[in-house]
C-alpha positions in Angstrom: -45.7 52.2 -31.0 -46.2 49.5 -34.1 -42.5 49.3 -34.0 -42.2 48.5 -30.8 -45.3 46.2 -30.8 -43.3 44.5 -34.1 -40.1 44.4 -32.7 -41.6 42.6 -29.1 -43.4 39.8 -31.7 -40.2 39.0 -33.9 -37.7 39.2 -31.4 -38.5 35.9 -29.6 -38.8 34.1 -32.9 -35.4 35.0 -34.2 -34.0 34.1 -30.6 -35.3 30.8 -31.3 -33.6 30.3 -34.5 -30.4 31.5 -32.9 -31.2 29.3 -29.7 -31.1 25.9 -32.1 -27.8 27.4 -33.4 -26.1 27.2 -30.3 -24.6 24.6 -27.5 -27.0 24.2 -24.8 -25.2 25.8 -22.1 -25.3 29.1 -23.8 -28.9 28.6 -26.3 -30.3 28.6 -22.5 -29.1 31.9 -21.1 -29.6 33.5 -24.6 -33.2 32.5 -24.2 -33.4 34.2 -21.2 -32.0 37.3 -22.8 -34.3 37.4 -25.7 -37.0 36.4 -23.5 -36.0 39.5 -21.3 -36.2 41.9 -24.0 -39.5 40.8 -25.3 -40.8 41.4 -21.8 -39.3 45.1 -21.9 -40.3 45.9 -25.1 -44.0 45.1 -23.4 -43.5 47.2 -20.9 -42.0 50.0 -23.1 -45.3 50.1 -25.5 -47.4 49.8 -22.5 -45.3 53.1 -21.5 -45.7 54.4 -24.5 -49.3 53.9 -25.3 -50.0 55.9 -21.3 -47.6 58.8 -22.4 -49.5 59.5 -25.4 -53.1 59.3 -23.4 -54.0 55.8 -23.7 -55.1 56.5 -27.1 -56.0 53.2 -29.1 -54.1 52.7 -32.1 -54.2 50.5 -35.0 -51.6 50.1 -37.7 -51.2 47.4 -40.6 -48.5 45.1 -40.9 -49.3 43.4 -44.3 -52.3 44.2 -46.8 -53.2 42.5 -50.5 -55.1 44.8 -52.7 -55.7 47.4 -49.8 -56.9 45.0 -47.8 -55.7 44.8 -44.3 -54.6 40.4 -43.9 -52.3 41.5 -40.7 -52.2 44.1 -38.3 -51.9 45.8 -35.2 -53.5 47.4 -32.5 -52.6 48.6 -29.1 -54.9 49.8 -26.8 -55.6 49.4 -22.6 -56.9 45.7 -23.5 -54.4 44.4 -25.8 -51.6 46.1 -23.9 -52.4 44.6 -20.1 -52.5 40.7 -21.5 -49.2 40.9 -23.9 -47.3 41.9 -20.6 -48.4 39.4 -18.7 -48.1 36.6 -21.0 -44.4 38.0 -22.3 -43.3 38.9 -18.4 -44.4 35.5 -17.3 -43.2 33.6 -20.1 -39.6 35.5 -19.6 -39.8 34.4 -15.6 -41.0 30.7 -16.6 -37.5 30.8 -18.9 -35.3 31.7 -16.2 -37.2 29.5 -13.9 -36.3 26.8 -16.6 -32.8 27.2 -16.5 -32.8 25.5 -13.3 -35.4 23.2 -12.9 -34.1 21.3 -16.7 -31.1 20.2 -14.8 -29.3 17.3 -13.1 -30.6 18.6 -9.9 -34.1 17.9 -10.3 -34.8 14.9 -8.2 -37.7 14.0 -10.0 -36.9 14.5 -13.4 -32.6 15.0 -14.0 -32.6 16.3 -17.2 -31.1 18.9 -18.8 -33.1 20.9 -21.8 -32.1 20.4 -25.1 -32.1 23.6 -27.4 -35.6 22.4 -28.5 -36.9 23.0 -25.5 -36.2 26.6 -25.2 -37.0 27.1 -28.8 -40.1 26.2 -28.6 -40.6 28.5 -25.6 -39.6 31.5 -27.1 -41.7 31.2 -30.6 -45.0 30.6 -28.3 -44.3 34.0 -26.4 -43.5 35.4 -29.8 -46.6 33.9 -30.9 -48.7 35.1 -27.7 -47.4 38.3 -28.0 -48.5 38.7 -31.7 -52.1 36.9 -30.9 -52.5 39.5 -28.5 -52.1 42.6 -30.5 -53.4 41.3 -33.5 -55.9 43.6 -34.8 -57.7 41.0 -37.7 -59.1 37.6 -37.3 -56.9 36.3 -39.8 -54.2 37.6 -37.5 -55.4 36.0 -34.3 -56.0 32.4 -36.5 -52.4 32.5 -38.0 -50.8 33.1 -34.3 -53.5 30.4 -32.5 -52.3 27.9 -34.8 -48.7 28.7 -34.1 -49.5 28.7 -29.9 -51.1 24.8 -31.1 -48.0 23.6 -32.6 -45.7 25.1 -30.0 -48.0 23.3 -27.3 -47.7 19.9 -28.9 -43.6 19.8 -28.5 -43.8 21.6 -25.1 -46.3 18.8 -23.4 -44.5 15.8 -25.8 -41.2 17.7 -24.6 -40.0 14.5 -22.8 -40.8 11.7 -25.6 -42.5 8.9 -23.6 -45.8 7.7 -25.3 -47.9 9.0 -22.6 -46.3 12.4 -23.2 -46.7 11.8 -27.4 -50.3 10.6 -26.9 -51.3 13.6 -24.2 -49.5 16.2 -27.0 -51.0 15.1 -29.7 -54.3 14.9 -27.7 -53.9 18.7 -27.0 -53.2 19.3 -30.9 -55.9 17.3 -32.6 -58.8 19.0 -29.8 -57.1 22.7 -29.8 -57.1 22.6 -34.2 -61.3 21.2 -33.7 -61.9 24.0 -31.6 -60.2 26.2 -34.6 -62.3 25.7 -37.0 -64.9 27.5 -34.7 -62.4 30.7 -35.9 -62.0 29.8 -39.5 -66.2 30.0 -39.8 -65.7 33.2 -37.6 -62.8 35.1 -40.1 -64.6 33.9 -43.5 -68.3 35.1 -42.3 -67.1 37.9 -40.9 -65.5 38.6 -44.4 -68.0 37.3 -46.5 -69.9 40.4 -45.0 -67.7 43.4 -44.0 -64.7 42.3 -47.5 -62.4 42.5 -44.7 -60.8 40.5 -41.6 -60.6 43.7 -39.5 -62.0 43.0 -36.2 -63.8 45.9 -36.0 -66.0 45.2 -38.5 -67.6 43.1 -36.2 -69.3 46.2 -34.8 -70.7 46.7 -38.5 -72.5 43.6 -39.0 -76.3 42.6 -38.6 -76.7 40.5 -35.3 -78.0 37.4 -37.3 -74.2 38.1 -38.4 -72.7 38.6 -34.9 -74.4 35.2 -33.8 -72.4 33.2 -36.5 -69.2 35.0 -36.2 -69.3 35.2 -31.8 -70.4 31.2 -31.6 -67.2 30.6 -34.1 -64.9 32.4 -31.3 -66.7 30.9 -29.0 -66.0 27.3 -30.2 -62.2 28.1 -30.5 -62.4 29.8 -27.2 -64.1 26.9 -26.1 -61.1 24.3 -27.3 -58.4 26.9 -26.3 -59.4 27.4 -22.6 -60.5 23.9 -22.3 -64.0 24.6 -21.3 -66.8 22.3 -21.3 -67.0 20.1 -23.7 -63.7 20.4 -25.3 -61.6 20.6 -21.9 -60.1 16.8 -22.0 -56.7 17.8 -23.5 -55.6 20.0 -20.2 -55.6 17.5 -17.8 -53.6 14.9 -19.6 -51.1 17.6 -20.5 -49.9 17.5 -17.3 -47.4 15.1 -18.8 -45.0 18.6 -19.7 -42.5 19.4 -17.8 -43.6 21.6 -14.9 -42.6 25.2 -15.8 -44.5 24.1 -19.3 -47.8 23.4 -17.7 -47.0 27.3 -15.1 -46.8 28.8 -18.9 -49.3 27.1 -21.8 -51.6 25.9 -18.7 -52.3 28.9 -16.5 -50.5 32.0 -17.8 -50.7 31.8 -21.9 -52.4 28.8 -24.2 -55.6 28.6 -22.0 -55.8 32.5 -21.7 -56.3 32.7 -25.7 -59.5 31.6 -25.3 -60.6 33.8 -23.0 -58.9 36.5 -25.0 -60.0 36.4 -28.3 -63.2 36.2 -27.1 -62.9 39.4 -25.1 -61.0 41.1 -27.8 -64.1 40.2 -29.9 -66.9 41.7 -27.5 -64.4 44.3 -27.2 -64.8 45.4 -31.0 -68.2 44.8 -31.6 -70.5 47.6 -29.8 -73.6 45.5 -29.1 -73.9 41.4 -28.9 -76.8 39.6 -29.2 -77.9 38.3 -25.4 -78.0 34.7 -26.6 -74.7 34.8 -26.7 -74.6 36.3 -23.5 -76.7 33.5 -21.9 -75.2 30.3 -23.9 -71.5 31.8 -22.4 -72.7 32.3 -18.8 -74.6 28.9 -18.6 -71.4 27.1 -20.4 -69.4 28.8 -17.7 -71.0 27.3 -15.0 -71.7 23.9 -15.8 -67.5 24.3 -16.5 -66.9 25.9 -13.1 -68.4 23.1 -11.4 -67.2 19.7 -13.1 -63.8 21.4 -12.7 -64.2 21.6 -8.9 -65.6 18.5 -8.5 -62.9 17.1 -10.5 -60.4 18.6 -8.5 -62.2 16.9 -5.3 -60.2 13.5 -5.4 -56.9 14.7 -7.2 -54.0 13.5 -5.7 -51.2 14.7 -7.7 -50.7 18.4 -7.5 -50.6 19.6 -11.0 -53.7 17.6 -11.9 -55.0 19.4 -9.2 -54.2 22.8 -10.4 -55.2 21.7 -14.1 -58.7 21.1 -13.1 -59.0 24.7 -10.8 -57.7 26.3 -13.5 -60.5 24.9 -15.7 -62.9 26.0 -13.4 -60.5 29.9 -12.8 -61.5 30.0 -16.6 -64.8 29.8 -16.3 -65.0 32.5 -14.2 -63.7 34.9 -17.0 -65.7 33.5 -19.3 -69.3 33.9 -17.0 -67.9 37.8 -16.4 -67.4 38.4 -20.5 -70.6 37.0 -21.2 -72.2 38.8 -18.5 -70.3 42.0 -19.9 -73.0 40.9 -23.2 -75.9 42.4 -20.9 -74.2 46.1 -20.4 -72.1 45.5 -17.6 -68.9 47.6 -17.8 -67.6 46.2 -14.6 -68.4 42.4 -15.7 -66.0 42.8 -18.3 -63.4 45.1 -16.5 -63.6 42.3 -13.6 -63.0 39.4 -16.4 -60.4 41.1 -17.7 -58.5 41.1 -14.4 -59.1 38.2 -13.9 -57.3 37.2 -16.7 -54.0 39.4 -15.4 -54.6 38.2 -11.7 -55.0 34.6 -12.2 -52.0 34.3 -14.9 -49.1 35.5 -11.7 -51.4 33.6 -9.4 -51.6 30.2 -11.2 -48.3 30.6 -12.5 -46.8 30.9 -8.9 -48.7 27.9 -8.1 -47.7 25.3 -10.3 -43.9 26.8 -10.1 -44.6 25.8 -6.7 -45.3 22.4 -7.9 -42.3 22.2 -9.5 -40.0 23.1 -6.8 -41.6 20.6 -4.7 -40.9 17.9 -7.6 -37.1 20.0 -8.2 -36.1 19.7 -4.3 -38.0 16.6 -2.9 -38.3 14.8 -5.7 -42.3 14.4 -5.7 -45.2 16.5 -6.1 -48.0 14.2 -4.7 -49.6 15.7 -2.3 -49.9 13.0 0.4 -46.0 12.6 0.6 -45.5 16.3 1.7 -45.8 17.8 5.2 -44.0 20.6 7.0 -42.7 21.9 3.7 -42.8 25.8 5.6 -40.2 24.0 8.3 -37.8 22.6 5.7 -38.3 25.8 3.5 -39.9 28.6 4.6 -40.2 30.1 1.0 -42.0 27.3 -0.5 -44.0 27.3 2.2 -45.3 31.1 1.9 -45.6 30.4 -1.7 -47.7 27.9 -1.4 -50.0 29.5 0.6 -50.0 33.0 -0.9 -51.0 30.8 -4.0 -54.0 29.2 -2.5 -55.2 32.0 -1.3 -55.0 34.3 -4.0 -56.7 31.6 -6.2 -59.5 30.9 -4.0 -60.2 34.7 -3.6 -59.0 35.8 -0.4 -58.3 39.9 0.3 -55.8 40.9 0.8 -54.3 38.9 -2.7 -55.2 39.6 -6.4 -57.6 37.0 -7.1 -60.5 39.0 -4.6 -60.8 41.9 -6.4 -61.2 40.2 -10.3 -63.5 37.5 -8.5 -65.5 40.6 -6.3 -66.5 42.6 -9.4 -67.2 39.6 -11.5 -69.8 38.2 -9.3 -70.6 41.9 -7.7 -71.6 42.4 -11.2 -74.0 39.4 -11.8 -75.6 40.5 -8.6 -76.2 44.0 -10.1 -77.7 42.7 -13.4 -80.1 39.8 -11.5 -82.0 43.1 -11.5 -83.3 43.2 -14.9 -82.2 39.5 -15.4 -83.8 37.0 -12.9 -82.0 34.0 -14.2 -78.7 35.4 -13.8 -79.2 35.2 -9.9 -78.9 31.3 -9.8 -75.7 31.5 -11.7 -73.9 34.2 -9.9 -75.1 32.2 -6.4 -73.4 28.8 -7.6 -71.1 30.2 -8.6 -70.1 32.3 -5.4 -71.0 28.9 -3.4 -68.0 27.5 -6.1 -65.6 29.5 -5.1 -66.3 28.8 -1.0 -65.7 25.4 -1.3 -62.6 26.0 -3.3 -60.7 28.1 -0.9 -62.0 25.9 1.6 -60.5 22.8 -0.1 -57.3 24.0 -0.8 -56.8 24.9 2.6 -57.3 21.8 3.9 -54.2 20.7 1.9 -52.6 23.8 3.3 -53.1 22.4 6.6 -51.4 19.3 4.9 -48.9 20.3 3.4 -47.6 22.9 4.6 -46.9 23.3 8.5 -46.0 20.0 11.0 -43.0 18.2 11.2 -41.3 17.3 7.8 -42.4 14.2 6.0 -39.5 12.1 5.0 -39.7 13.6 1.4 -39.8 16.9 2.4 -36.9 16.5 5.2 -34.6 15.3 2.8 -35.4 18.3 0.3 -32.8 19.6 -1.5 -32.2 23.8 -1.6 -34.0 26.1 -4.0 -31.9 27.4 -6.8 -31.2 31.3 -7.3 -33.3 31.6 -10.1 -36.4 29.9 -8.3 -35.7 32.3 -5.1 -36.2 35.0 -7.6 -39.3 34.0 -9.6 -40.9 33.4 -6.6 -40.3 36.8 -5.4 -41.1 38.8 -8.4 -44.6 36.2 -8.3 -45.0 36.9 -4.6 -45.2 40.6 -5.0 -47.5 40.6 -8.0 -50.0 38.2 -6.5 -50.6 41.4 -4.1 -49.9 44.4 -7.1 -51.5 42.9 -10.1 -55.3 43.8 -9.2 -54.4 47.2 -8.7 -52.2 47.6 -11.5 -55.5 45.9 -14.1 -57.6 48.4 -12.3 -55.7 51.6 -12.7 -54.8 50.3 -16.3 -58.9 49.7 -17.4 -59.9 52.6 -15.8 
């Protein structure tokens, strides 16, 4: 399984070397290709780690004196996120090759080599964050996912785009330092980087080392009060912001910090209650800042602020003993990537075919294309947290959870209301631009849409059938 696990991690890096080699018109379909096989040699470690029981393993990749710097490990956690992130970022690749075209109405440009460079080394560098099985590990890779993220949103070159990229970079590399204090007191203590030595430690110890994730988790995930670069880095081109901004750079927050409760037996509950409280105060300045958003991808940059925070109040509530808190976060974390993803593809199209994506200049977008349409509205549904579609069930045991702790925890009650009373008037807000948006006569924008490519058609589909698969395939996965 390690050479598997290796193989899935340097495979997108050399494509992207090869990918800067090569004309344009064939760097993009190798990208695809590479970005392909990255996504089955995912699936084929997640087959492998089932056939042999779902037995954890961890290997080493690079020691010094015996001591492990890099590593490994594959286990149910490690192995659910790296397909998702991989999967996704293959599908926002293809997706790419035809929305960086001279059919985009919005934006006609076709992507330079750059582009899909950069695309590949930040799944190669997801992919290795993931199954990283040392804090030095998950710092090296973070780093990476920072750079990669400042040519991605500063793809285009204007200053806006330079100043919004370089926004992103200086705020993400703060919120680092929060894991550099982590990795050197948790070796200062244990002599080694190993994450599970954070199960060894006294919980004066713990403290220090979980507020250090915490802070990079913080800046990664763009939680309260480091979440100012997301919004603005809505400047990348769209199937950018479906990739760093709902499906891989905001979920390395949320991952290294569950990958650190994960290894570390019991937490202190202060960290339990600083998480939870962050959480919500997050949750609601990003609905409220959604309130007023006209543009659509602002829009989803601010819900997925607030999606966040609902994985971070289910980890922190995990802090407290709750299995299903932190089964339910995890999830969440699979559910809302295809969700959010399909969502701002969405966005996308809209700009790709009708050559805007505000949302007062759209109506009767299921008329002119019935796809988009459906799309749209499985989206918005699945994010708000409507059964029959993926979102419920992460959302359902997160807060089912809270409700079972306000037991022996009073305070948690309050929290786990708000936030249910959140997520209400979030599915009740994006419907109304349903009802906007999508049925009624065509607006002129919309009426003079262009067709969907093939490659969108298919994205959507394979997104369209996840948004109803994924809960149940986390589930069977944690259990």
């Amino acid at each position: 399984m390690e050479n598997i696990a290796l193989a899935t991690i340097l495979m997108p890096f050399v494509g992207a070397a090869l990918v800067l080699c090569l004309p344009e018109r064939i760097g993009k379909w190798l990208a695809t290709l590479v970005a392909l096989m990255a996504s089955v040699g995912t699936l084929a470690l997640a087959q492998a780690f089932a056939a042999g029981g779902k037995i954890a393993l961890t290997a080493d990749v690079f020691s010094l004196a015996g001591m492990p710097l890099i590593g490994i490990t594959v286990d149910r956690l490690s192995t659910l996120v790296a397909v998702a992130v991989v999967v996704l970022g293959f599908l926002v690749v293809l997706y790419s090759t035809a929305y960086m075209s001279q059919g985009n109405r919005e934006h006609p440009h076709v992507a330079q080599p750059r582009y899909y460079a950069y695309l590949l080394v930040f799944i190669g560098a997801m992919a290795g964050l993931v199954l990283s099985s040392t804090l030095l590990g998950q710092l090296v890779f973070f780093e990476i996912t920072g750079a990669c993220s400042w040519g991605l949103i500063g793809y285009y070159q204007k200053p806006k785009a330079l100043k919004s990229a370089l926004k992103a970079l200086l705020v993400t590399h703060v919120a680092a330092l929060g894991l550099y204090v982590a990795a050197g007191w948790l070796f200062a203590n244990t002599g080694s980087f190993a994450l599970a030595g954070i199960a060894s430690l006294a919980p004066q110890a713990k403290i220090v080392v979980f507020l250090g994730i915490m802070l990079a988790a913080w800046g990664k995930s763009a939680q309260l009060p480091l979440h100012v670069w997301l919004p603005d880095a809505m400047e990348a081109p769209t199937p950018v912001s479906a990739y760093l901004h709902a499906a891989s750079m905001v979920k390395v927050g949320v991952y290294i910090f569950a990958r650190a409760l994960y290894s570390a037996g019991a937490v202190p509950e202060v960290i339990g209650w600083i998480g939870a409280v962050m959480a919500l105060a997050t949750m609601l300045y990003g609905f409220a800042m959604y309130l007023p958003q006209k543009d659509m991808k602002r829009l989803l940059a601010y819900s997925t602020i607030a999606q966040l925070s609902y994985i971070f109040l289910g980890l922190s509530l995990s802090v407290f003993g709750s299995r299903l808190a932190f089964d339910g976060a995890v999830a969440h974390i699979f559910n809302h990537a295809f969700a959010k993803s399909l969502f701002f593809l969405v966005a996308g199209a809209l700009s790709y075919t009708c050559g805007t994506r505000m949302l007062p200049n759209l109506r009767g977008v299921l008329k002119k294309s019935p796809m988009l349409g459906l799309c749209f509205g499985v989206a918005a549904l699945a994010i708000s947290g409507v059964p029959p579609f993926n979102g419920f069930f992460s959302k359902f045991a997160i807060l089912a959870a809270g409700f079972e702790l306000s037991r022996a925890h009073w305070l948690v009650l309050p929290l786990v209301v708000l936030a249910l009373i959140e997520s209400v008037c979030s599915f009740g807000w994006l419907m109304a631009w349903f009802g906007k948006v999508v049925p009624g006569e065509p607006s002129e924008a919309v009426a003079s849409a262009t067709p969907l490519p093939w490659a969108m058609r298919v994205v959507f589909a394979v997104l369209l059938v996840m948004c109803l698969a994924s809960s149940f395939i986390a589930a069977s996965w944690l259990a």
